[in-house]
Every structure is written in structure tokens, then in C-alpha cells.
N, C-alpha and C positions, 0 to 999 in steps of 0.2 A: 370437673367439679364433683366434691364428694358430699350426696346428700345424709344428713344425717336425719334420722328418722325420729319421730315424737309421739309422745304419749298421744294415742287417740287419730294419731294422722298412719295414713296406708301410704305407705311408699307409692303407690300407685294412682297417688290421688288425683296427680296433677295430669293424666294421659287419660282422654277421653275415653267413653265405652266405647267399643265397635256396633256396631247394627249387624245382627243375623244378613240382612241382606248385602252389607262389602262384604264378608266373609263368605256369600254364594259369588258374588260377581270376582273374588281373586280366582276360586273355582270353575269360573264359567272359563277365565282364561288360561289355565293349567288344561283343564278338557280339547278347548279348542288348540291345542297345540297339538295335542295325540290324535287329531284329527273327527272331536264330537262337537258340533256346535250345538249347543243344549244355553238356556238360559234359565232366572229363578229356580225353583223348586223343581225343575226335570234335573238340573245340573247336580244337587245334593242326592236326586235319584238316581241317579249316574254312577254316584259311588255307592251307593247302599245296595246291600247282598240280602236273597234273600235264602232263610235257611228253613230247617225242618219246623213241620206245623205250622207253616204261613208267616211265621215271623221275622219281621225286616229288620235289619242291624245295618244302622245310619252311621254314616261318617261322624256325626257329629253331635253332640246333646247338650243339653244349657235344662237351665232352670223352667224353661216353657214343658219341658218333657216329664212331668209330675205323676205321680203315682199316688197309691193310699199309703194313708199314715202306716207305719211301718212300725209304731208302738216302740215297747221299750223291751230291752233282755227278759223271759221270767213270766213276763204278762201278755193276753191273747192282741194282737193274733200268732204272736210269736218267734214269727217273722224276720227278730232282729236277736233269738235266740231260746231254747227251751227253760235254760234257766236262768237266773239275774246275773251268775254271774261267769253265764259261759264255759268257756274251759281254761281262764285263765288260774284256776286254782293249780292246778298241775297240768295243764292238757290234756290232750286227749289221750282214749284210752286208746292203747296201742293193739289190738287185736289181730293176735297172727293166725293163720289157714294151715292145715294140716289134715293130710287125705292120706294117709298112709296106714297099710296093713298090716306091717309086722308092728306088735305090742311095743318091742324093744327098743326097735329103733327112734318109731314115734317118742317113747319116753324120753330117748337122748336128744332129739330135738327139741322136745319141748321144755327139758329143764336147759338146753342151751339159749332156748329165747328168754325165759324169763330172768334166766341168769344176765342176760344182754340188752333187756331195753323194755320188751315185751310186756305189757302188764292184765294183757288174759288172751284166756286160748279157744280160738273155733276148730271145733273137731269133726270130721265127718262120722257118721258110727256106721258102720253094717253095711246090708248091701254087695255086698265084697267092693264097693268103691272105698270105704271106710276101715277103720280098726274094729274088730269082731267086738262084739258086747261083751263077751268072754273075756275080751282083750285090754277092758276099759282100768281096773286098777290096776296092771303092769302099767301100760301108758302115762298113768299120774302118778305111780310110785315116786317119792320127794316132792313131789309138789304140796305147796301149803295151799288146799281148798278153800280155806278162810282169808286167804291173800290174792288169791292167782281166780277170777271168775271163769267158770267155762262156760262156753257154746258150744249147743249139741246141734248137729241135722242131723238127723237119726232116719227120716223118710219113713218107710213101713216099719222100722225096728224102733218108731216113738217110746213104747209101751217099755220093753223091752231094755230099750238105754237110760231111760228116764227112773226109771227103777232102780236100775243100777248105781244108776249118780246119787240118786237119795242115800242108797244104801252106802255108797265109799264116803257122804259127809255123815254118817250115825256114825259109823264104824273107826273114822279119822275124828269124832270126836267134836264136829263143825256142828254149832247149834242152828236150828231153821232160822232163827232170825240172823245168824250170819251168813248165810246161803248165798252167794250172788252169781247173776249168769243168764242163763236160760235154755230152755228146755229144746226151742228150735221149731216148735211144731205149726206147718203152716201146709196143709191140707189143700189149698186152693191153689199154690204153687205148685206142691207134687203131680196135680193133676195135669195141671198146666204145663208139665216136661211130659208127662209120661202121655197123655189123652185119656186118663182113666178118669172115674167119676167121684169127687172128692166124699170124705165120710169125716164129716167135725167131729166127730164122737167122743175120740181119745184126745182129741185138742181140746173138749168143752172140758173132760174131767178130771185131764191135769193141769188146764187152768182154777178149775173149781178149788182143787189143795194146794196150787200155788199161792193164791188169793187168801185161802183160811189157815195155813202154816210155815210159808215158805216168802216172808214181803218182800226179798232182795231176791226172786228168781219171777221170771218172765216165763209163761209158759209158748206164747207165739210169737213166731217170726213172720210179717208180712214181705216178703222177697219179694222185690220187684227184679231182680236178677232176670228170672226166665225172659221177661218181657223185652228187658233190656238185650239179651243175647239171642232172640229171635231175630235182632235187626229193629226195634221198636223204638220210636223219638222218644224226647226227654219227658215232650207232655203224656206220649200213651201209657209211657213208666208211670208216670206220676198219676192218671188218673186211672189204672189199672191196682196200683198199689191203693188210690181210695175205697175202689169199690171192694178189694178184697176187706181191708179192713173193716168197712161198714160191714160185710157180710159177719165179720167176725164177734161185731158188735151187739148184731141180732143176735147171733148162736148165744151169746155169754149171758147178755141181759134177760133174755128168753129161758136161761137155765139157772138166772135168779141174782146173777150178781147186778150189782148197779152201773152207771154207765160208766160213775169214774173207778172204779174196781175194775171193770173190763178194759178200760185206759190203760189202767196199769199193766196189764199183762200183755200189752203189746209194742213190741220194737218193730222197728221201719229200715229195710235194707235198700238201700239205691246205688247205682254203678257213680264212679267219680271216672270223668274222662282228661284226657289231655286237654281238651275245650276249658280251661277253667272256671271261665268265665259263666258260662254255658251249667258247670257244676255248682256252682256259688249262688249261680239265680235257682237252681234247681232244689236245693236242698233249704234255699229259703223260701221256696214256692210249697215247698212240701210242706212247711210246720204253718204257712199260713192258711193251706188247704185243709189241713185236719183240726187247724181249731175252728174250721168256721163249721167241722161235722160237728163237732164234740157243742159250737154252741146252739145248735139245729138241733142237737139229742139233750138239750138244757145240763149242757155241765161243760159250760164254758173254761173254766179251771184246769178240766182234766186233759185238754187238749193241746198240752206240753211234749210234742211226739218226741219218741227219742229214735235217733239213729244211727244208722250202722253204716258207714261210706265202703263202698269196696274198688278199686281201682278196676276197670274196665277187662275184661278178657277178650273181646269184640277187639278193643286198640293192639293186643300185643302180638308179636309176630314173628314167626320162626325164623325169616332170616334176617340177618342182622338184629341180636335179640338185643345186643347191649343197648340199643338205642332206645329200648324199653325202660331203660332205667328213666333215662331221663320223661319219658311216657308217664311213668307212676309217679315220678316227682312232681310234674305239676298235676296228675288228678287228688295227690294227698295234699298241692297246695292248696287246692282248690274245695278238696273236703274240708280242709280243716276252718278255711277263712269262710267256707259254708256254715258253718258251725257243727257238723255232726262231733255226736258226743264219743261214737269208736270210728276207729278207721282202720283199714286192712290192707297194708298194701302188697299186691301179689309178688312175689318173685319176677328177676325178668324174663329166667327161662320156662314159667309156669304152661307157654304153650309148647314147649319141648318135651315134657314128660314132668318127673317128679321133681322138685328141685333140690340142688346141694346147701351145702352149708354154707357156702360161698355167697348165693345165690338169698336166704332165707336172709344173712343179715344183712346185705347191702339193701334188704326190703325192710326190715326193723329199723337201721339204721336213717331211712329216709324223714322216717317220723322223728326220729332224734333230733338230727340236725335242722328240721325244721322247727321242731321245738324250741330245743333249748342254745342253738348259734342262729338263727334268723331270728327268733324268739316270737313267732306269727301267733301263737295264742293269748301274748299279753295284752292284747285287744280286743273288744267284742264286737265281733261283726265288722271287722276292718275295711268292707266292700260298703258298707252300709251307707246311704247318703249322696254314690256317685249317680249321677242322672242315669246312666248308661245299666246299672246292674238292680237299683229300684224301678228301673220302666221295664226289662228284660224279665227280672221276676214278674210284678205283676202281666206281663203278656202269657208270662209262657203258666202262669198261674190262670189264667182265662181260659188258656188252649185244653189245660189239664182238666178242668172244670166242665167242658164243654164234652172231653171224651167220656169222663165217668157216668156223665149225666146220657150219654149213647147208653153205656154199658147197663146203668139202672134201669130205661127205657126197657133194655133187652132184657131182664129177669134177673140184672143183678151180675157178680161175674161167675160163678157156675156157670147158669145160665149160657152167659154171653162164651164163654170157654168151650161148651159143649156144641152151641150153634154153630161155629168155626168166626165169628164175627171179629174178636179180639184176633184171631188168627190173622185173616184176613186183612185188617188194617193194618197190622203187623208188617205184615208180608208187603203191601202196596208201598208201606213205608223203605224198607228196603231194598226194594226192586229200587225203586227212585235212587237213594243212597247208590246202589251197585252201578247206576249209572253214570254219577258222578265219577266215584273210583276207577271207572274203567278209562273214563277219558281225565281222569288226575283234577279233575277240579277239587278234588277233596285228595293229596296226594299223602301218602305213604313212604316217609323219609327210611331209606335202605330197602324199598320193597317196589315203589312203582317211582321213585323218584330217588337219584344217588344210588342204583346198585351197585354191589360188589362181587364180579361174579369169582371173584378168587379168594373171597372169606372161605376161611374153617369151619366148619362143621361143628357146632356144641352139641355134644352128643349127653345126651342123661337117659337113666333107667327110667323103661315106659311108665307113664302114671296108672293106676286102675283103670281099665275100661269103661266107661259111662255110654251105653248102647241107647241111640238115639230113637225115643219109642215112636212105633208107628201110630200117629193120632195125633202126638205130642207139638209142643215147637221146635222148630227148627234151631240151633246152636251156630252162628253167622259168625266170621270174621272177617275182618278189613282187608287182609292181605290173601283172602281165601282164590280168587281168580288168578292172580301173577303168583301166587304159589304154586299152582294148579302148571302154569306153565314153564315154571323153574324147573316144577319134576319134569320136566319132559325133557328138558335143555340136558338135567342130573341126569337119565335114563343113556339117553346120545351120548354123552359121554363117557358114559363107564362101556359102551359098547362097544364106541369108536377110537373111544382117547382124545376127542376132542371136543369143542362145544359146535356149536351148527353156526357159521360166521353169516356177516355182512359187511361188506368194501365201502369204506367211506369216500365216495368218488369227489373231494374238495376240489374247487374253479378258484382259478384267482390268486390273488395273496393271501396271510394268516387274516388281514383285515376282514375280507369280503368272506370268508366263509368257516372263521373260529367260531362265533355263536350257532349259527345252525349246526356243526358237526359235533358240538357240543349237547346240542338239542338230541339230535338223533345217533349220536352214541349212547348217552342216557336211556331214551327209547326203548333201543333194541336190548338194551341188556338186563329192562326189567323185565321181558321175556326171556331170559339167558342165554340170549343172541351174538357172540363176540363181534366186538365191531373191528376192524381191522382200517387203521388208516396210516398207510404206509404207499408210497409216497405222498410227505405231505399236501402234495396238489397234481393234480393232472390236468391232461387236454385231451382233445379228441385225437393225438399222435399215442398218447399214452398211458390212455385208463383200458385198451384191452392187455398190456401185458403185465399191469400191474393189478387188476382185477384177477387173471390167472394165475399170478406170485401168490395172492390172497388167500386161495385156498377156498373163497368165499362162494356163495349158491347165486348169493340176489346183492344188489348195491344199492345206493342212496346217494343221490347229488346233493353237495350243501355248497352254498353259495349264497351269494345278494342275485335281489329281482334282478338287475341290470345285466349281470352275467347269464342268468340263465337262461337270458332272452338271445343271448349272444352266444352261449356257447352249446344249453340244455341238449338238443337236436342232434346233434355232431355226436356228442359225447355219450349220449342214451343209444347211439345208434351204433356206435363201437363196443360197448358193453355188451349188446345183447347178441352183437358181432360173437364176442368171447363167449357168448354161454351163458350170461346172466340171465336166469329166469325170472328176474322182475327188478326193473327198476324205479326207484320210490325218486320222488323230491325232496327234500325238507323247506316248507313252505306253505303257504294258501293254494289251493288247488287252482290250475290255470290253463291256457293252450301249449301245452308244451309234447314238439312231437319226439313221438318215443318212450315218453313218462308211463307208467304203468299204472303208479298211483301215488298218493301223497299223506305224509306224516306234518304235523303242524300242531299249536296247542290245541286244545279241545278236542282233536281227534279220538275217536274211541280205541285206544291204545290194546284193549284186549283185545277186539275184534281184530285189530291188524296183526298185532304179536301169532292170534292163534292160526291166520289165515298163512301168514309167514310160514312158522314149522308143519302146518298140512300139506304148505306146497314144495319144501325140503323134505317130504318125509322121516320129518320125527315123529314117532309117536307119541 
């Protein structure tokens, strides 16, 4: 029967609601099958994760899961956009990253991006991580400065590059009121990498002639980067970047501008991760967090934050980098359906050294196709509305509230910077994190999960040095531990010619022990462990001469519980016959004689990888 549908009637008219509570009780008996007997509200607890900052992500959200009003694009709190009408005029802006020292070549990159997609440019200046100030009109030579906006981080060479930019729009004939861009300068940040004691000086008094001659230029940057690449959650980002900004708010209004004049001179930089979701609440948590400063300082209007999304460096990872691509494609989807008004998305070889050409536009290119063939900015706020990413926002907009208001306690974020306290929660927060990664609850697709120990090598020219100050934060990556052990695996290798193996001792048929061998090939190899399993199955007749074909140091039983009870003993006891010096299980840890010790999910994978090559002697 084909219903045909009518003016004012729902197709769905005629099928009753469900009740929250059958939708727990089909739950209770999917659980009870994997062996949890949980009923009501423990059963829906059962699947709900909890993640950083205390915040739980439930299986499931309906309309009971209510948030604050969320406003509209344009008007405070913001929340659904900074401006009315989002980014759907053209998108967003395309802002690409550029750290390179020679003048020249910077140049040729930079007019290849803008030639390609690009629609303004972040430049590192000086420092020797940057293009020399000296260096700065080769670098823009062709570039139209009344078309192409720049961003500077200039760090100690503020003065110095800021100067200079004025001077190539006089000289290029760019009037102050067509100036667009910014200057970069965020003083509280610098400190915050390096441990030195910040000085607004030069941030108060080129915001001062930003504000009285130059309205399309910005003179500070609020980075929550540092924070974020210490290893720092979404909300310490977040309330880490309020308290700088307040801080910045004082210095400006205290040197005579007003508070929506000092508004104006300030952009918001925040990390976008592969978490989308996670980004989307984050960057809408962000514009509802500073208009609620901006209406606490009486200028509720001016509290339209604009921002700058940058695709995470913490997520991307040396080996297997291609798979970074798709990394950056969902934190730019994820800036963008955020609403940040620029977005930057890294290279994938960015944690390899400098990157190619190859490499800069499949990062330009990302924002393209997301633009203009998925067409994701012809909507405003397109997450807006789902239960799940308005109760996410407002939580993790509580969390971030709650840190800033530590940070203010503590004197503010100087203050808080110089005490070690920011440091410190940072840090705690990480440690936590690193112990997920270690046992893969939080896994790393090509690094702690799917290795490939036979990938190529992408080789790129080293990037500038960035020497990590003693005082400073720490600079953290995801894949920083099984890297750690890869080189060791790389080292053995190049020594020996070979990798440092493990025999995969299979019981049974393909049936009874293809998923665990599967499990602990995986395993050993995101330590750079070769797993060796030839022949595909053995017994206790067979696994010492096939453990000594191996070539292998130490072996691993995979099998089902049934077997191993039946054969584990026999077969651990002919292994270690051969010379195996440790034989592992794949499995829950149990009475098995001869077992050494046991790999299984959750186990702390580092710990065992590194315990592994100490007792092979690799270095």
C-alpha cells in the first residue's frame, strides 16, 4: 500500500511515539547479550563515554537534553554565529601558513597559493624560524596587498615587522582604510612558549594606531595554540584564551580606548581537530564565552569574536602521514560548520619538516572542495539545533568558564603562567590523555593502530628549528610515544638489516585464532615489531621448529579461551624449549602454565612494546 502524503499530515502520523524508557529496555537486552546485566538509566550509562573535562557523551539525546537559547547569527550571545550572515557570502577565508626563510621562495609559494584558492596569508616573520624582516617585500613582491590580507607573528620582531608592513602598503600605494590583516601581536602567548615574562607595551601601541588609522587591521592575536599543543583540553583552550583576552582588554581600555574599540582589535585563534564534533561545539562555545565578557564589560555588541580555526599539530603524525590528509579534512569540516570566519589547514607533511608544493595544495584544496562541491557554508550554523552539539556546547562552555574563573582567582593569566598553575593543569591533562594512547583507547589510525612497517619514508627539507624554551610549554604529540619506539625498531634495522621479530604461534584452525593473531600482529608492529606467522598454525610437535625458521626472539599464542586451556602449556613449554625468551598470550590474563605475560585490548601497549625491545636488545 502506497501512502500518499497530505497537506499538514506527517507521514508519521499514524506510528505511535516511543517512550525513552522501551528505547532503554531494547538496550538493556543488546547489553545483556555481551554479558552486562544493567537495567534503566545504568544500561544508557553503559554506553555513554566519558571524555576530557568531566564531560559525558550519551548514546543518545532527544529534546529533554535542552540548552540556552542559542540566539540568532550576528546577535549576542553569538553562539549560532559572529555575523548574520555567516560565511555563506563567499566562505571562509582560506588562510594558509608559511614559515619559510628564504625571501624567494616564500614568494613563489605565496603567489602559487593565492593564484590557487588561497585568499590571505599567515606569515611567520624573524626569529630565524621566519622570513627575515629584511626579507618581507621580496616575499610579497606581486602580491596585491589591497586584495591578499596578511597575518604576521613576528614574536620579539613585532616592532620591527609591523613597520615594515605599513611601510610596503604606503609604498604599494594601499590606503589605511584598505589595510586588512593583522599585525599578530599576543604577548601572553609568547610567554607562554617561551616562560619569559610578558611586556603589552608594543601590543598596546600598535593597537593604539591600528584603532586611529588602520580599521581593517587587527593588531592582537589571542593564540590559544600554545595551550592547545601543551597537551591542554578543549575547555582549558577555551578558558585560557578568555582570560588572555580579558587581560588584553584591560591593557587597551586602560590606555584609553573603549571596550568596543579594544573588541575590535582582537582575533581568537583555536586548534580544529579530527573530533569534529568536539570542534563545532568548541568554536561555538567560544563566541558565546566572549560575548558574555564583552556584556560584563557593558558593550554587549562588541562581543562578535572573530576567529581563526587552525587544524591541530598535536593530531598529525610522521608515520603514515597521508592519512593526515583525511585528519585535516574533518577538523576544516568541523571549523567551518563551527563557524570560524578563517581557517588554516596544515599541510599533511607539516610534522615532517617544511612542506612541498604538492603537499601546500592538497591543504588549500581541502577548503575548496569543502566549499564550493559539498557547498558546507551555504548554511548557517548547520550543527545548530541537534540536541547532541547544543547540550555539548553548552557543557563544555561551563567547563571553560569554570577554568578561566581558576585563572582570574589566580591574578589573571600572567599571573596564572608565571605561578606554573596553567602549566600544571595542562600537564595533568595530558598525562591522562597519554594514558589513554598508550593502551589505544584514544587510537591512532597508521601509528598505534593499522601499522605499516614497510611504508616509504616521506622525506622533506628540515623546517626552522623552534627550540623548546626552558620555562615554557611543552609542544605534545599524539603519536610522540610509538614514534619513540618506531626509531628504535628504524635504528635495528639499519644495523642489522632486519626489524626485531615476533612468531605468531596460531592453535587451531583459521577459525579459532584469525582475530587474535590479527589483534597481536597489529600490536607488535606499532612498536616496529615484525610479526612472523608462518606456519599458519602449530602444536606443541611444531611451534619449536617453526619458531627457530622465524628468526623470531619472543612469540605470542593466538587462539580461542577453549584451546588455550587445551593446548597453551604444551606449546608455551616447547617455545621456550627453542629459545623463546617470552612468551605473551593474546587474551584476558589467566592461569596458563608457561605464559609469560599477556597482550589484550586495553592493555598498556607502550609499556609492553617497550619492555619487549629492552628484553631483545634494541636500543
Amino acid at each position: 500500500m502506497t501512502v500518499q502524503p497530505a497537506d499538514g499530515l506527517s507521514l508519521a502520523a499514524e506510528f505511535p511515539d516511543p517512550a525513552h524508557e522501551q528505547w532503554q529496555s531494547l538496550v538493556e537486552g543488546v547489553l545483556r547479550k555481551s554479558g552486562k546485566d544493567v537495567a534503566g538509566s545504568a544500561a544508557e550509562e553503559a554506553l555513554s563515554t566519558k571524555v576530557e573535562d568531566g564531560l559525558i557523551t550519551r548514546p543518545l539525546y532527544t529534546s529533554r537534553d535542552d540548552a540556552p537559547d542559542a540566539g540568532y547569527p550576528g546577535f549576542a550571545p553569538f553562539t549560532r554565529g559572529s555575523t548574520a550572515g555567516g560565511n555563506t557570502a563567499g566562505g571562509w577565508d582560506v588562510r594558509q601558513r608559511h614559515s619559510m626563510t628564504d625571501p624567494a621562495r616564500l614568494g613563489d609559494a605565496v603567489l602559487a597559493d593565492l593564484e590557487n584558492g588561497v585568499t590571505s596569508l599567515w606569515l611567520t616573520v624573524g626569529g630565524g624560524t621566519g622570513v627575515p624582516v629584511s626579507g618581507l617585500a621580496r616575499a610579497l613582491d606581486g602580491v596585491y596587498l589591497d586584495l591578499a590580507p596578511v597575518v604576521l607573528e613576528a614574536g620579539d620582531e613585532l616592532d620591527a615587522a609591523a613597520t615594515e608592513l605599513l611601510r610596503l602598503y604606503a609604498e604599494r600605494g594601499v590606503s589605511p582604510a584598505a589595510a586588512r590583516g593583522g599585525l599578530g601581536a599576543d604577548p601572553l602567548g609568547e610567554a607562554a612558549r617561551s616562560g619569559g615574562a610578558p611586556d603589552l607595551t608594543a601590543a598596546v601601541h600598535w593597537a593604539l594606531r591600528c584603532a586611529q588609522e588602520y580599521p581593517g587591521l587587527r593588531a592582537l592575536t589571542v593564540d590559544a595554540l600554545p595551550y592547545h599543543e601543551a597537551g591542554g583540553s578543549a575547555a582549558q583552550e577555551l578558558g585560557s584564551s578568555l582570560a588572555t583576552g580579558v587581560a588584553y582588554l584591560r591593557a587597551l581600555t586602560a590606555a584609553g580606548l573603549s571596550v568596543e574599540a579594544a573588541c575590535a582589535q582582537v582575533e581568537f585563534r583555536y586548534a580544529a581537530t579530527a573530533d569534529q564534533f568536539l570542534t563545532i561545539a568548541k568554536l561555538r562555545a567560544a563566541r558565546r564565552l566572549w560575548a558574555r565578557v564583552a556584556q560584563v564589560c557593558g558593550a554587549s555588541g562588541a562581543g562578535a569574536q572573530r576567529q581563526h580555526a587552525v587544524t591541530s599539530s598535536v593530531m598529525m603524525t610522521r608515520r603514515d602521514p597521508w592519512v593526515n590528509m583525511l585528519r585535516t579534512t574533518l577538523a576544516c569540516l568541523g571549523a567551518g560548520v563551527g563557524g570560524a570566519g578563517s581557517v588554516t589547514v596544515l599541510p599533511f607533511d607539516h610534522a615532517l619538516g617544511l612542506p612541498d608544493a604538492f603537499a601546500r595544495r592538497i591543504a588549500r584544496n581541502t577548503s575548496t572542495i569543502l566549499l564550493e562541491e559539498s557547498h558546507l557554508a551555504r548554511v548557517i550554523d548547520p550543527a545548530g539545533g541537534s540536541w547532541y552539539v547544543e547540550r555539548l556546547t553548552s557543557e563544555l562552555a561551563d567547563a571553560a568558564w569554570s577554568f578561566f574563573q581558576e585563572i582570574e582567582r589566580a591574578g589573571g593569566q600572567a599571573a596564572a603562567l608565571g605561578s606554573g598553575l596553567v602549566g600544571e593543569r595542562l600537564a595533568a591533562t595530558w598525562a591522562a590523555r597519554s594514558k589513554d594512547l598508550a593502551r589505544r583507547k584514544e587510537p591512532v589510525t597508521g601509528v598505534s593502530e593499522f601499522p605499516n612497517l614497510a611504508e616509504q619514508p616521506v622525506e622533506r627539507a628540515a623546517a626552522p628549528a623552534v627550540d623548546e624554551a626552558p620555562g615554557g610549554l611543552p609542544v605534545v604529540r599524539r603519536d610522540e610515544a610509538f614514534e619513540a619506539l618506531r626509531a628504535r625498531s628504524d635504528a635495528h634495522l639499519a644495523a642489522t638489516g632486519r626489524r626485531p621479530r615476533v612468531f605468531l604461534a596460531a592453535l587451531g584452525p583459521a577459525s579459532a585464532h584469525t582475530a587474535r593473531a590479527a589483534f597481536a600482529s597489529n600490536l607488535f608492529q606499532a612498536g616496529g615489531i615484525e610479526p612472523v606467522h608462518d606456519p599458519v598454525s602449530v602444536d606443541a610437535s611444531t611451534a619449536a621448529a617453526a619458531f627457530t625458521a622465524s628468526g623470531a626472539a619472543m612469540a605470542v599464542l593466538c587462539s580461542s579461551d577453549a584451546l588455550y586451556t587445551d593446548q597453551a602449556g604444551a606449546v608455551s613449554a616447547a617455545l621456550h624449549a627453542a629459545g623463546a625468551q617470552q612468551v605473551f598470550l593474546a587474551g584476558r590474563p589467566g592461569e596458563y602454565a608457561g605464559v609469560d605475560a599477556y597482550v589484550f585490548a586495553g592493555c598498556d601497549v607502550v609499556a609492553v612494546l617497550s619492555s619487549v625491545l629492552d628484553r631483545m636488545g634494541v636500543a
